[in-house]
C-alpha positions in Angstrom: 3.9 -9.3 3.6 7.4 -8.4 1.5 7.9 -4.9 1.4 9.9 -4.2 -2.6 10.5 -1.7 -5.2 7.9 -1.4 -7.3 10.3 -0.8 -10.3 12.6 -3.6 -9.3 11.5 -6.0 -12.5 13.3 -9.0 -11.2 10.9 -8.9 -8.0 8.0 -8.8 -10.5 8.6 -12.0 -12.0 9.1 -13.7 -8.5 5.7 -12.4 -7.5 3.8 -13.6 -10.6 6.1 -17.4 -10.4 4.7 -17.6 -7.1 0.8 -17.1 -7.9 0.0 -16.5 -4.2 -0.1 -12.9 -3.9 -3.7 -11.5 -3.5 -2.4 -7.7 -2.8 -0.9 -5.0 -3.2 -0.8 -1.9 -1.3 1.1 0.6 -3.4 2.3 3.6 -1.1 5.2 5.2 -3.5 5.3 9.2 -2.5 4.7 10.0 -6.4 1.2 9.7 -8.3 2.6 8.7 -11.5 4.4 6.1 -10.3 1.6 4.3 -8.3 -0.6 5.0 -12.3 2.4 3.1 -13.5 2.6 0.2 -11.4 -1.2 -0.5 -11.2 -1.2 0.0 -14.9 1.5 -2.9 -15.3 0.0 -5.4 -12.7 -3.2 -4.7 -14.6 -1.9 -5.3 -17.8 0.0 -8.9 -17.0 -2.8 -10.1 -15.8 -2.7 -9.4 -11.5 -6.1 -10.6 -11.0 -5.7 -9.5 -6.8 -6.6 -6.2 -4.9 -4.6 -3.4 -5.7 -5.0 -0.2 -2.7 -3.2 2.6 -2.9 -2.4 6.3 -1.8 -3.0 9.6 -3.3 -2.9 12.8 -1.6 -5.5 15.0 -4.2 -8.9 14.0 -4.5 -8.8 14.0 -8.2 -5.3 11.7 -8.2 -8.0 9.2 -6.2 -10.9 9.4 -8.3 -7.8 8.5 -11.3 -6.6 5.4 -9.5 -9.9 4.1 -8.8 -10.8 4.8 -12.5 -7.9 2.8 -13.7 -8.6 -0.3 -12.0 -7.5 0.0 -8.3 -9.5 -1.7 -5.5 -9.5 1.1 -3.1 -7.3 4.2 -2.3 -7.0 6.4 0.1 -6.0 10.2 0.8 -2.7 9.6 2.0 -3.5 12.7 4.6 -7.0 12.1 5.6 -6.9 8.4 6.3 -3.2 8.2 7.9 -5.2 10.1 11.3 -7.8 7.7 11.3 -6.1 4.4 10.9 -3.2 5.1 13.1 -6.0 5.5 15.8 -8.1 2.4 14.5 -4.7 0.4 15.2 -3.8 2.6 18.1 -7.1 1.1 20.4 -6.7 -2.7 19.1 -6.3 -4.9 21.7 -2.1 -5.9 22.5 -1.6 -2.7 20.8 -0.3 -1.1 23.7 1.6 -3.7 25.2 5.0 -3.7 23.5 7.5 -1.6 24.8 7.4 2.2 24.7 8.9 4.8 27.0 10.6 4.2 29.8 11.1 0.3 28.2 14.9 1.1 28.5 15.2 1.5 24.6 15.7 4.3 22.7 13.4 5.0 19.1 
């Protein structure tokens, strides 16, 4: 996983020389900008899964329509998946309160 700026072009061209990424999870707080960046990995040829966030229904119905994978209400999912990954097993056992560090 590399965590980038989706409008940093340089890391662009090191992600399509590499030809081993296979998705991209695009989580940018503004709708236009997540259009914009599925629009450009669509357009030079990304062949991968695109997911990404949206927090109106209609904004999700758009970036399905326009080629992503999956997205999700950046509201209504956040609940459930921090309590998927909440009840995996090892979740629980890295340190927390009272481990003697401060968050």
């Amino acid at each position: 996983m590399v965590e980038a700026d989706a409008t940093d072009l340089d890391f662009w061209q090191r992600v399509r020389r590499s030809g081993r990424v296979e998705l991209v999870v695009l989580a940018m707080p503004f709708h236009g900008e997540n259009l914009l960046v599925l629009e450009l990995l669509r357009r030079n040829g990304f062949t991968g899964k695109v997911a990404a966030i949206a927090q109106r229904g209609e904004e999700l119905d758009e970036l399905r329509a326009r080629g992503a994978d999956a997205a999700f209400n950046l509201y209504g999912s956040a609940g459930s998946s921090l309590a998927d990954h909440a009840v995996e097993p090892g979740f629980a056992a890295g340190p927390g309160f009272g481990a003697g560090q401060a968050d």
